[in-house]
C-alpha positions in Angstrom: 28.3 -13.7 22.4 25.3 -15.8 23.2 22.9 -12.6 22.1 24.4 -13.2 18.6 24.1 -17.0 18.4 20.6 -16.9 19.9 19.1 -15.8 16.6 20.7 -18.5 14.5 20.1 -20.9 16.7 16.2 -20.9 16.6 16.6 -19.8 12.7 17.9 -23.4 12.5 15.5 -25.1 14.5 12.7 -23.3 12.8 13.7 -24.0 9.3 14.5 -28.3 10.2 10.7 -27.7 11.3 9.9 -26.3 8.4 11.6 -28.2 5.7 9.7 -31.0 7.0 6.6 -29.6 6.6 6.8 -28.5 3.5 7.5 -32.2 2.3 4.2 -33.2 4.0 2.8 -30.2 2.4 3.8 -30.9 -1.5 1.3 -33.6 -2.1 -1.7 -31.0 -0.5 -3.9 -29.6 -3.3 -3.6 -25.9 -4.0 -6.0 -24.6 -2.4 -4.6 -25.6 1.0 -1.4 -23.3 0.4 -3.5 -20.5 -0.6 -4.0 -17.4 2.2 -7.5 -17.6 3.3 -9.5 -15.0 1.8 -10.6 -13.6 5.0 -7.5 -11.9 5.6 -8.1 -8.1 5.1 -4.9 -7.3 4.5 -4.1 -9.4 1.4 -2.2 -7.4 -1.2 -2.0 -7.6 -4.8 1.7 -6.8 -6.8 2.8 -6.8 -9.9 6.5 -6.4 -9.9 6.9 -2.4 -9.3 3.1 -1.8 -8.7 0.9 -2.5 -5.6 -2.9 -2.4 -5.5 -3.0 -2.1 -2.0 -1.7 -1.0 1.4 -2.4 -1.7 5.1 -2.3 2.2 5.3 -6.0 1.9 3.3 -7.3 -0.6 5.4 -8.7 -0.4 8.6 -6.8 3.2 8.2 -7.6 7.0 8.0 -8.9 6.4 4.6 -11.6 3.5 4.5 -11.3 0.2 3.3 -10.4 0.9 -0.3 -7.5 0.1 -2.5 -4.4 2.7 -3.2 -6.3 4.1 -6.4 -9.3 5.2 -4.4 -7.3 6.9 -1.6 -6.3 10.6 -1.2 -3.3 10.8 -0.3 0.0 9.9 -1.8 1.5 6.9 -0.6 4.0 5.0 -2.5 4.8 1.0 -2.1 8.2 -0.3 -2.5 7.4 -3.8 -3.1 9.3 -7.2 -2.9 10.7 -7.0 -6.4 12.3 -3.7 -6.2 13.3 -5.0 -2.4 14.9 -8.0 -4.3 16.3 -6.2 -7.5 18.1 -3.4 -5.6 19.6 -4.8 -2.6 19.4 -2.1 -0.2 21.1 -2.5 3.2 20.0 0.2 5.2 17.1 2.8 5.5 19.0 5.3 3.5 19.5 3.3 0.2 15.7 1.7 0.8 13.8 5.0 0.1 16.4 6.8 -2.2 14.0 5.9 -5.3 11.0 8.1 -4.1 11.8 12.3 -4.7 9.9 13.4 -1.7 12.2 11.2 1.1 15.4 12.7 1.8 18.2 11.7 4.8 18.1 13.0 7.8 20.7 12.1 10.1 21.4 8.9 8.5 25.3 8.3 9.6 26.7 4.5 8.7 27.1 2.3 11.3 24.2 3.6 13.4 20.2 4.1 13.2 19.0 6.2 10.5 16.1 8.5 10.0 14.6 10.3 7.2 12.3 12.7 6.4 9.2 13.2 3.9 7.8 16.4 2.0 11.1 18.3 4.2 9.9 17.2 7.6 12.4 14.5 9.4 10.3 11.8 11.2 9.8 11.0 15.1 11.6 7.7 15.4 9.2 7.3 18.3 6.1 7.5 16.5 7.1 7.5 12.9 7.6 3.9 11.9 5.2 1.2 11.8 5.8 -2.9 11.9 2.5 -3.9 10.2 0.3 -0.8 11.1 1.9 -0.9 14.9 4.2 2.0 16.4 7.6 0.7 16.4 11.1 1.7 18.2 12.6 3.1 15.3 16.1 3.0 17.0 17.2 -0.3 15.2 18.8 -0.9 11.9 16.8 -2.1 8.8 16.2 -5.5 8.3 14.3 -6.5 4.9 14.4 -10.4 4.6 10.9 -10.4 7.0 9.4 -7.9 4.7 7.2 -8.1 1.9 6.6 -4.5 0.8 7.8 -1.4 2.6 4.8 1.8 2.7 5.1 5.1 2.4 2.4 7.4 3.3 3.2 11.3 2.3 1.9 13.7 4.3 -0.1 14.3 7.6 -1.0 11.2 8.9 -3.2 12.6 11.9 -5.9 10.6 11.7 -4.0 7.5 10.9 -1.5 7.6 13.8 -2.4 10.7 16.5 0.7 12.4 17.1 3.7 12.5 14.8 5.5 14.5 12.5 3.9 16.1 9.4 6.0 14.7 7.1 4.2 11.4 7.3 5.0 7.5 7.7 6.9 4.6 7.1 5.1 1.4 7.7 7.0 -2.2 7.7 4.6 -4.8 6.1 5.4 -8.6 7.3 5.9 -11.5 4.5 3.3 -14.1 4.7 2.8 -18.2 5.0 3.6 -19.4 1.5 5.0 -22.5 -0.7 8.5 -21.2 -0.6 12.0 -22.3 0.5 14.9 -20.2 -0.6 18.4 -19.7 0.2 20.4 -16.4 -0.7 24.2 -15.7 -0.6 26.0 -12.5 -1.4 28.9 -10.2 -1.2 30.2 -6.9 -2.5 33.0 -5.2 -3.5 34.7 -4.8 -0.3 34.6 -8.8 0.8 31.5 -8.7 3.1 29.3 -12.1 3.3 25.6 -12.0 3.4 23.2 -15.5 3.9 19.6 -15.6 4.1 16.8 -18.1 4.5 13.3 -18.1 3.2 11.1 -21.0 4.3 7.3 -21.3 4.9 4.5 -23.8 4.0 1.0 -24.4 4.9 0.6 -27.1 7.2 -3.1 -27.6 6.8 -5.8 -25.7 4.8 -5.7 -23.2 8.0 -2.2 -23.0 9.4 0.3 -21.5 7.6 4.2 -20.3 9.2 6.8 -18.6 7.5 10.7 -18.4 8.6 13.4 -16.0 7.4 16.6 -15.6 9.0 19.7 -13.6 7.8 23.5 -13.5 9.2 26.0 -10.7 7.4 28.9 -9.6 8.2 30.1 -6.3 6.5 33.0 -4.4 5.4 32.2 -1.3 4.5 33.7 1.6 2.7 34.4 3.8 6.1 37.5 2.2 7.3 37.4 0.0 10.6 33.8 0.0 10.9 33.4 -3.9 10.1 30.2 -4.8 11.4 28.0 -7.8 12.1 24.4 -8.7 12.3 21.8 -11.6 13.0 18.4 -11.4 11.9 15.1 -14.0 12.4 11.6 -13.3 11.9 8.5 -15.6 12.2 5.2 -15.1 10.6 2.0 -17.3 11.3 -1.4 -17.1 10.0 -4.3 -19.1 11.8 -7.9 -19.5 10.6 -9.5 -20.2 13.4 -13.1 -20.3 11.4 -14.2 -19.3 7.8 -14.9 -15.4 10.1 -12.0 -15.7 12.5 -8.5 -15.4 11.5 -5.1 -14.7 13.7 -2.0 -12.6 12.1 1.2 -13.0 14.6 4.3 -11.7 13.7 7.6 -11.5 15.5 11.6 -10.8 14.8 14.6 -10.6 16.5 18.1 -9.0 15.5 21.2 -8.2 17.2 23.7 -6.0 15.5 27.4 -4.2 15.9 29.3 -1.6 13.9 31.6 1.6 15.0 29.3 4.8 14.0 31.0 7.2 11.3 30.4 11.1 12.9 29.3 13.3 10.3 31.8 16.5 9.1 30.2 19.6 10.1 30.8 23.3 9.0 34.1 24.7 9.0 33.8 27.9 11.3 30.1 27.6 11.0 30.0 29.0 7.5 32.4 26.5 5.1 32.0 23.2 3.8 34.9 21.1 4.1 37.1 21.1 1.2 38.6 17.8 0.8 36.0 15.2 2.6 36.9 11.6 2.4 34.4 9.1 2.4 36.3 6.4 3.8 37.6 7.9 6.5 36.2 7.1 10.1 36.6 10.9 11.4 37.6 10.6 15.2 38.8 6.5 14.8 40.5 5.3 18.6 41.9 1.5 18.7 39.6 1.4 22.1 36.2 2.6 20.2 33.6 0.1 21.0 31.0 -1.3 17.8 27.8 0.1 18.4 25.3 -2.9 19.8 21.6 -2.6 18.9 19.3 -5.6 20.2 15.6 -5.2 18.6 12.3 -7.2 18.4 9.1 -6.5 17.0 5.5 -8.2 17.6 2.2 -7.8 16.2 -0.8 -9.6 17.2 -3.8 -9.2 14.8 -7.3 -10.9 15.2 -9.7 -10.4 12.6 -13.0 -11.2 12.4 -16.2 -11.0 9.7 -19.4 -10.8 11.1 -20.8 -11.0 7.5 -20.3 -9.8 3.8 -20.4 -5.6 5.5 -19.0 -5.7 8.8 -15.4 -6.7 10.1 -13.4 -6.3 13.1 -10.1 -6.4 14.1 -7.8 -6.0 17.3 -4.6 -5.6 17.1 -1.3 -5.6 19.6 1.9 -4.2 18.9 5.6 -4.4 21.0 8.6 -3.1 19.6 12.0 -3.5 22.2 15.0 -1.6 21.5 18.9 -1.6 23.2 21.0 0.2 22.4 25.0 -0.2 23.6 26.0 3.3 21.9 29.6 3.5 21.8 31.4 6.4 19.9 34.7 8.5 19.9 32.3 11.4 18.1 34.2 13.8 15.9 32.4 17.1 17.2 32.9 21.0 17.5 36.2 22.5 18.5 35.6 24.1 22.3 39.0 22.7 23.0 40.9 23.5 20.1 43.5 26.3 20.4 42.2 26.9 16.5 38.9 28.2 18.7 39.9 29.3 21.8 39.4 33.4 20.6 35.4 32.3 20.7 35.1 33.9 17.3 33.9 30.4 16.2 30.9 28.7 17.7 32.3 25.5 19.5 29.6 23.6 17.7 31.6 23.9 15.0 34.6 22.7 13.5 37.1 24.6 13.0 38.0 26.8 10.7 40.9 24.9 9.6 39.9 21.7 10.4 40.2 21.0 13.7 37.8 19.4 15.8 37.4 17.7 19.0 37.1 14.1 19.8 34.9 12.5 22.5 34.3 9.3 24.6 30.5 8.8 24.3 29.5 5.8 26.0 25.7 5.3 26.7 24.8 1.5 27.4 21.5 -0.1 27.8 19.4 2.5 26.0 16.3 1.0 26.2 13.4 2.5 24.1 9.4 0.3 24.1 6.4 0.9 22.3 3.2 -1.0 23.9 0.0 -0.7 21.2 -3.4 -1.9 21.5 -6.0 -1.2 18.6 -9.5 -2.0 18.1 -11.0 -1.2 14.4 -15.1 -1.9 13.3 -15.3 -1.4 9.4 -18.6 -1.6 7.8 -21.0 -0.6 5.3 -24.6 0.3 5.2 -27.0 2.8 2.9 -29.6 5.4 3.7 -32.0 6.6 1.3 -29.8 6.0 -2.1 -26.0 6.8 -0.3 -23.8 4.5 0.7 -21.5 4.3 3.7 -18.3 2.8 4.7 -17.3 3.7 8.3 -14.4 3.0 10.0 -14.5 3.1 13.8 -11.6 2.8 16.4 -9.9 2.9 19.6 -5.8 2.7 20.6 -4.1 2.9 23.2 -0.1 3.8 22.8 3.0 3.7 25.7 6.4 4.4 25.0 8.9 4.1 27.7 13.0 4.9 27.7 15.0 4.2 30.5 18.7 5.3 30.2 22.0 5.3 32.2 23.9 8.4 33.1 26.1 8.4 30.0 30.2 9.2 29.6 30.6 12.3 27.2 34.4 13.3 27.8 36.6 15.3 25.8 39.9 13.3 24.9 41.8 15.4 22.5 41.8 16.9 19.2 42.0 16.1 15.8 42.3 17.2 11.7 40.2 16.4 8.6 43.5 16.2 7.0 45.0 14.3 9.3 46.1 11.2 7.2 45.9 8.9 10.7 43.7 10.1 13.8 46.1 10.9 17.0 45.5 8.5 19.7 43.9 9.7 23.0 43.4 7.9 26.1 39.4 7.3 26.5 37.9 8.7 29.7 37.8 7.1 32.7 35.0 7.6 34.2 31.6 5.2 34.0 28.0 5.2 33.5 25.4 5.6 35.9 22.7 3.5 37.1 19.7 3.3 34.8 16.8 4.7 35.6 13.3 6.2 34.1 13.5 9.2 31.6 10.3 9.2 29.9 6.8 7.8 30.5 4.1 8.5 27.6 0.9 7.5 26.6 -1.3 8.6 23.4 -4.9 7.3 24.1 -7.4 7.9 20.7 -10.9 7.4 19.4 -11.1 8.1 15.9 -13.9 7.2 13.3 -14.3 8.4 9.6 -17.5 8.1 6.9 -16.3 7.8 3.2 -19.9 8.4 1.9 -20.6 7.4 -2.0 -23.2 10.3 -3.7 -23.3 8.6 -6.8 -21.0 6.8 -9.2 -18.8 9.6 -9.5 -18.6 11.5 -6.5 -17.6 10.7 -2.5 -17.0 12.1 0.1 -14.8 11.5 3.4 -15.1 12.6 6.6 -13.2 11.6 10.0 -11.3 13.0 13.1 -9.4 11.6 15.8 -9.7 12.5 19.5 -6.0 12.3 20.9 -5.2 12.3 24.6 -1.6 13.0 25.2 -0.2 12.3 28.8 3.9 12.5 29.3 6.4 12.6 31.9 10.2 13.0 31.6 12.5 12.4 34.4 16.1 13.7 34.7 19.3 11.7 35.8 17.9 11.7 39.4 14.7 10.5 38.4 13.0 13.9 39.6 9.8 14.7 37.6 11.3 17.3 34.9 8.5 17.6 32.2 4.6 17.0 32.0 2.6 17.2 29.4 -1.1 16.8 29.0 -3.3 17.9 26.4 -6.4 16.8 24.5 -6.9 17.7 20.8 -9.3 16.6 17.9 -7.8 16.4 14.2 -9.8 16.3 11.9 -9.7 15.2 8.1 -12.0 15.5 4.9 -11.5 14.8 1.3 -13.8 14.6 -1.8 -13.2 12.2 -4.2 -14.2 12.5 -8.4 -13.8 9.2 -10.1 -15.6 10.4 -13.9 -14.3 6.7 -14.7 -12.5 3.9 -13.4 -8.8 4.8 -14.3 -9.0 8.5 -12.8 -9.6 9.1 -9.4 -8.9 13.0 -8.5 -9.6 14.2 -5.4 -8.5 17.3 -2.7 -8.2 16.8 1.0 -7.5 18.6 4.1 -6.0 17.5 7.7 -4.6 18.3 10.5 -2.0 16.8 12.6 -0.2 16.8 16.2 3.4 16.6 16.6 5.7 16.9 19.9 8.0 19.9 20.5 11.9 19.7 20.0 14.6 19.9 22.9 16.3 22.8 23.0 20.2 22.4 22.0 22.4 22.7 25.2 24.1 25.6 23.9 20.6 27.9 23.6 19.7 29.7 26.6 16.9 27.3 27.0 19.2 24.1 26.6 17.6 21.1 27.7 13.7 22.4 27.7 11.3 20.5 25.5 8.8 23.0 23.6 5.0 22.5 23.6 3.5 20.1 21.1 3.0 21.5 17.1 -0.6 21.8 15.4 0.0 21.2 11.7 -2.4 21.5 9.2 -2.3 20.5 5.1 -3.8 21.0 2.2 -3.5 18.4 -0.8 -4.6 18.3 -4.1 -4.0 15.0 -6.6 -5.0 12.7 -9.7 -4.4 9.2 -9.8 -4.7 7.3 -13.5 -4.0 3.7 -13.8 -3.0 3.9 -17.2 -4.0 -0.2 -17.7 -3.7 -3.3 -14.8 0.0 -2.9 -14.8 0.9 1.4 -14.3 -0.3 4.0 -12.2 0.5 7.7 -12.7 0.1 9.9 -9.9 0.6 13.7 -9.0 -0.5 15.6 -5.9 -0.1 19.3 -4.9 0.8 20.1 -1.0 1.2 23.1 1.4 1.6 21.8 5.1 1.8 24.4 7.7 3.8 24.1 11.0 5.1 26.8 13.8 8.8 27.0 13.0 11.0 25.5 15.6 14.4 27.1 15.8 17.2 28.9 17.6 16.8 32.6 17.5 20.0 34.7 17.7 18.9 37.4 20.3 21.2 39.1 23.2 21.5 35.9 25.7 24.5 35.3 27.2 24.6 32.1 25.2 23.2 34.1 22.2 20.7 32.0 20.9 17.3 30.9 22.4 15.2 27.5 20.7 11.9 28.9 20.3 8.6 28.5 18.4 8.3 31.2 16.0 6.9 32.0 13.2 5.6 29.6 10.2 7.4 27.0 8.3 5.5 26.4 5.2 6.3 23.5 2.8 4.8 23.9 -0.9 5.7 21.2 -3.2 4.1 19.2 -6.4 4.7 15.5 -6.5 5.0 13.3 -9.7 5.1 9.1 -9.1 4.9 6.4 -11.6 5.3 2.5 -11.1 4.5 -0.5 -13.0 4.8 -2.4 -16.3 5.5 0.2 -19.8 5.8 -2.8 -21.9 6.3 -6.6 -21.8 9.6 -5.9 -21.3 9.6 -2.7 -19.2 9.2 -1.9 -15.6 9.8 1.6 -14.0 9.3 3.1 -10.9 10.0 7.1 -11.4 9.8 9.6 -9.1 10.0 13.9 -9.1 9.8 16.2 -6.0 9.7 20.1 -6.2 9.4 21.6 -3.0 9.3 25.5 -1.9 10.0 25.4 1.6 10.3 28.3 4.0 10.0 30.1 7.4 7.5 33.1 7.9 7.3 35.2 10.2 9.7 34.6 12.4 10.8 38.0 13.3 14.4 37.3 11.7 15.4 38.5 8.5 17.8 36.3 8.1 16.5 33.6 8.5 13.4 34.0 5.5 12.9 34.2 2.4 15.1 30.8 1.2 14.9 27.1 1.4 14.9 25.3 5.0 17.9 23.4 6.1 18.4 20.0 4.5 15.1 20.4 2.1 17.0 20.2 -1.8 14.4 22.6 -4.1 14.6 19.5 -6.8 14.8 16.1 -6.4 14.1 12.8 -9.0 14.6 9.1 -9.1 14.1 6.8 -12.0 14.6 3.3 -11.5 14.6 1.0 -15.0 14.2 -3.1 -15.2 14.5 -3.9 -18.8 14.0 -7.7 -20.2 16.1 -8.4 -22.9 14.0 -9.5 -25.6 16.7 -12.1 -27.3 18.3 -13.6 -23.7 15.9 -15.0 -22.3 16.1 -14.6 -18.1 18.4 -11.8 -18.5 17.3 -8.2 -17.5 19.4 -4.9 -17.5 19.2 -2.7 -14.5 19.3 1.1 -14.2 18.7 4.2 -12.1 19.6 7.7 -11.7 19.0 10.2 -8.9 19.4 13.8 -8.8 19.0 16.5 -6.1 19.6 20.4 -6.4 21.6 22.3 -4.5 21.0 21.7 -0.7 20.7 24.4 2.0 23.5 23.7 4.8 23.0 26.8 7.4 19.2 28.6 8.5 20.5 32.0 6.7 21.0 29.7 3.4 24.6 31.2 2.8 25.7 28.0 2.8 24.8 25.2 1.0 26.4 21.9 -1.0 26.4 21.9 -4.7 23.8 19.7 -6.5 24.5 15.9 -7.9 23.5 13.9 -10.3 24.4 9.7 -9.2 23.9 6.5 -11.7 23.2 2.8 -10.7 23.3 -0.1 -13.2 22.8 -3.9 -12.2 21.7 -7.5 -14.0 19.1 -10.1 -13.1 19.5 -13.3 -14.6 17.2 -16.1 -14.0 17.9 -19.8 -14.9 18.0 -23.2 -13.6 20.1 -24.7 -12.0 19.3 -28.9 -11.6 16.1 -27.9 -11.9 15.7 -25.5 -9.0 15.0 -22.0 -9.8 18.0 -19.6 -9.5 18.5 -15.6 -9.8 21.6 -14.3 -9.7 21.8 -10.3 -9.1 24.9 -8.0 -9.7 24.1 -4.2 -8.9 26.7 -1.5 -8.6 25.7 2.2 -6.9 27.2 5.1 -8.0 28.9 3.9 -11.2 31.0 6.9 -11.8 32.0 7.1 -8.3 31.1 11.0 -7.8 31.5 12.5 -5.0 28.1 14.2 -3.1 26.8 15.5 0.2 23.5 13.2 0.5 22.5 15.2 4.2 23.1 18.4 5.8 20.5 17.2 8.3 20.4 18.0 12.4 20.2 16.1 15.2 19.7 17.7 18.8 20.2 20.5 17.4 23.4 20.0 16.1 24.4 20.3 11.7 25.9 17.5 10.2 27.2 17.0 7.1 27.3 13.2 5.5 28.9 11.9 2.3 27.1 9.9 0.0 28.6 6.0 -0.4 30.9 5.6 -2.9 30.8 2.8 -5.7 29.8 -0.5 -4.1 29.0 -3.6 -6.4 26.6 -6.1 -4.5 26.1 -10.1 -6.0 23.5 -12.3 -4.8 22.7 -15.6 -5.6 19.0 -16.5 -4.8 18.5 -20.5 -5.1 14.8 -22.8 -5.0 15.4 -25.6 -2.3 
């Protein structure tokens, strides 16, 4: 109980602290509220469009803004943050085509992945540029735009997955002081503060807490969470500045397990979406403590150089409780062995387990040292981008309890109760040490007023060690690799940049799945390499059009049928190939107007893998078609009052590695209103949105994890209202 208070506690005594301030503050002229100019990573929105993104500076791609950088990377912003009201990773990036789910259940941490590639939660999330723990839930009410960068991001991060990266972008010190109070449909309550000032002409603060407590559409998975973040910016001089950034959060929820195939081959027929599959009275909420710092220090030694050094340290723990809904080894239904226990059954059964795994504790440690600059020679210009970082990412883990307790139905209309398992965890104890030390530097040279050209790489060292329960040495893995990266850029004019680029990237193997005859070995680190091709118009100051062209290449990780005992062995075979062609538009259409629309057409397959079946159709959990279109449109005679509208659609979606199976496509509509007015004088927005209007019915993942196939229902309809109020 104190873990939860803690964060409303100093939310309070940060916001008195603030309140007052911004009083004192009211009477300051403008200017001394206004971000100091020497902050480098000052962005520029308009509503749905960004100019900007910390992934261009001090980044794989120069100092430049989004229009002048080749690759695709898309911005959610602060409006569309504000305007949809996501809750959780899942419904955060459902308005960009190329992001899809990947093991995203309700209730617990959530991963996607990008261009068909799921991301590393080790390495594939970033809190302002630094590697974070992605083993937390979302939380938004810090954030003031939320980055996506498609496609290999070697050079910007060392290793990770090909897919590319989801970076975090902090709110900053401003004139504001908001409160906003919410439900939905189902009786949850939702509160959140917004409060910052600048004290002086160089020190600004900024303050956002958030308490909710949920009710969700699964059935007894009421959760809770607490939420504070701090932001501070200090000029020390007109050259020096200091960025910190810090939050806290404590969460708890029961996890919903994911259906998986009947028999291996079926899809269940008659899912429910509110059912928690598995549900015991003794079932603990799943606790998740988080925190997340960044420390940045940047300096201008004049109008062409700058520097910066940065420190990152992201703290997850996790209390994973679960009685998981998984596989039928138990069931009579299975006992012939003609169905794989990984499996449900084939009518339905499937086998419940006491999972308890406390203090999971995942840190990331960061250190980063950038020198940007520019110079000419002769008649071409430079901009250079030099760097070091250091990364460390620890886990230390307990022995956990996984004990089967009994079986269950997907019919069954209430879950039979079993007795949970009796026995304990162990000790914690060391299970992985790792460290990613780089030097990188890149050259984006300008021939001309058309033409330039970039060139990079990034030296990574790679040093790992992976202990087992005992804490004997199990795994080490060294290795030293160079990625390099090049693009040309054509700009004929200002509005079109086109360009074509080519990387390559570093990712770490996969564990083998404890039923492969290899169960439990990690595979050796994946090269990948891409290709990318795209045009970027900015059709005025308000919309950008964008399209790119991919093919990433990656050795295909996957279990090979083959005459094991076990009869399957997780191996690196083979070619997984990812072709796809990206559309992207987001801005102002008219006065009244504002879009963000998204389309994702992806050809994704293994090659050469030396099994048949297994080629010639689309990977698992990688839908052929996908497109979002999100609409806000002002009405014209109501002044304040907007209409609010999306649609997503993805094609059918492969289920199994032979592609036999797979869940039908769906189409799904949102609607919502903004109204702004006044209220006393004090600025007011209320916000009603409702997902899924028509209350279909889709499978929104057939992802993996460990190995293992999931299947997980999208959410039915929800209706969130907010109220945002002006102190």
């Amino acid at each position: 109980m104190t873990l939860t208070r803690t964060p409303l506690a100093l939310a309070l005594l940060s916001l008195v602290t603030v309140a007052h301030a911004t009083d004192d503050a009211a009477s300051r002229p403008q200017q001394a509220r206004t971000l100091p100019s020497v902050d480098v990573h000052a962005t520029t929105a308009s509503g749905y469009r960004a100019a900007d993104s910390q992934l261009d500076t001090f980044g794989s791609f120069g100092s430049a803004p989004l229009h002048d950088t080749p690759a695709a990377i898309t911005v959610i912003t602060r409006a569309q943050i504000d305007d949809r009201q996501p809750r959780s990773l899942s419904e955060l990036v459902r308005g960009d085509a190329a992001i899809n789910d990947n093991y995203a259940p309700a209730g617990y941490y959530q991963d996607v992945s990008i261009r068909g590639f799921p991301l590393d939660l080790a390495t594939g999330f970033r809190f302002n540029g630094m590697i974070m723990s992605a083993e937390q839930l979302l939380a938004l009410e810090g954030k003031d735009r939320v980055e996506v960068l498609k496609g290999l991001g070697g050079l910007e991060a060392g290793v990770v997955e090909p897919g590319g990266l989801v970076n975090y972008v902090s709110k900053r010190p401003a004139d504001v002081h908001t409160v906003t109070v919410g439900t939905d449909s189902h009786g949850s309550n939702y509160e959140a503060l917004d409060l910052g000032t600048w004290f002086s002409p160089s020190f600004g603060l900024r303050v956002n807490a958030a308490n909710e407590k949920t009710h969700p559409y699964i059935e007894h998975a009421d959760g809770r969470r607490s939420f504070i973040s701090i932001a501070a910016d200090w000029k020390i001089t007109d050259k020096a500045t200091v960025l910190l950034d810090t939050d806290y959060q404590t969460s708890g929820q029961r996890s919903a397990s994911g259906y998986q195939l009947l028999g291996g081959t079926v899809i269940p027929p008659h899912p429910s979406r509110t059912e928690l599959l598995g549900y015991q009275s003794w079932q603990r909420p799943v606790g998740i403590h988080s925190s997340n710092t960044t420390l940045r220090f940047n300096y201008r030694f004049d109008d062409n150089w700058n520097a910066q050094v940065s420190a990152g340290h992201s703290h997850t723990v996790i209390d994973d409780n679960v009685a998981f809904a998984y596989g039928c080894f138990y069931a009579a239904s299975c006992a012939s062995g003609a169905t794989p226990g990984y499996f449900f059954a084939p009518n339905g059964d499937y086998d419940v387990y006491d999972y308890r795994s406390p203090d999971d504790t995942r840190q990331n440690d960061e250190l980063r040292g950038v020198l940007t600059g520019t110079f000419t020679t002769g008649t071409v210009d430079h901009e250079v981008n030099l760097g070091a970082s250091a990364f460390r990412r620890t886990v230390d883990q307990r022995p956990y309890v996984y004990d089967y307790v009994g079986t269950a139905n997907i019919d069954d209309r209430v879950v039979p109760a079993f007795d949970p398992s009796p026995n304990q965890p162990g000790p914690s104890a060391r299970r992985l040490t790792s460290w990613q030390r780089t030097l990188f530097a890149i050259d984006r040279v300008h021939l001309g007023e058309a033409w330039q050209v970039l060139a990079g790489a990034r030296l990574v060292r790679l040093d790992e060690r992976a202990y087992d329960d005992a804490g004997a040495l199990e795994r080490t893995t060294r290795m030293t690799k160079t990625l390099p990266q090049a693009a040309v850029l054509w700009q004929p004019n200002a509005p079109l940049t086109t360009y074509v680029s080519y990387g390559e990237g570093l990712s770490l193997g996969r564990e083998a799945p404890y039923w492969t005859s290899n169960g439990g070995t990690t595979l050796a680190p994946l090269h990948s390499r891409q290709v990318e091709a795209g045009v970027k118009y900015a059709v005025d100051d308000a919309l950008d059009l964008q399209a790119a062209i991919y093919r990433i290449r990656q050795s295909y990780q996957f279990a090979r049928p083959d005459d094991t005992a076990e009869g399957f062995t997780f191996v690196q075979q083979g070619q997984e190939v990812h072709t796809g062609l990206e559309l992207n538009a987001a801005g102002r259409i008219t006065d009244n107007l504002r879009v963000t629309a998204s389309a994702n057409i992806i050809r994704a397959r293994a090659e050469h893998t030396d099994t048949p079946a297994y080629e010639g159709h689309q990977v698992v959990n990688v839908p052929r078609w996908r497109t979002a279109v999100y609409a806000d449109y002002s009405l014209p005679f109501a002044p304040g009052l907007a209409i609010l509208g999306g649609w997503r659609y993805a094609g059918t979606n492969v289920a199994t590695p032979d592609g036999a199976t797979r869940v039908p496509a769906y189409h799904v509509f949102d609607a919502g209103l903004r109204f702004a007015t006044s209220i006393r004088g004090h600025a007011t927005t209320l916000r009603l949105n409702v997902d899924n209007v028509f209350n279909h019915f889709y499978w929104r993942d057939t992802g993996t994890s460990g190995g293992d196939s999931y299947l997980f229902p999208g959410m039915p309809r929800l209706a969130r209202l907010s109220m945002t109020y002006e102190l």
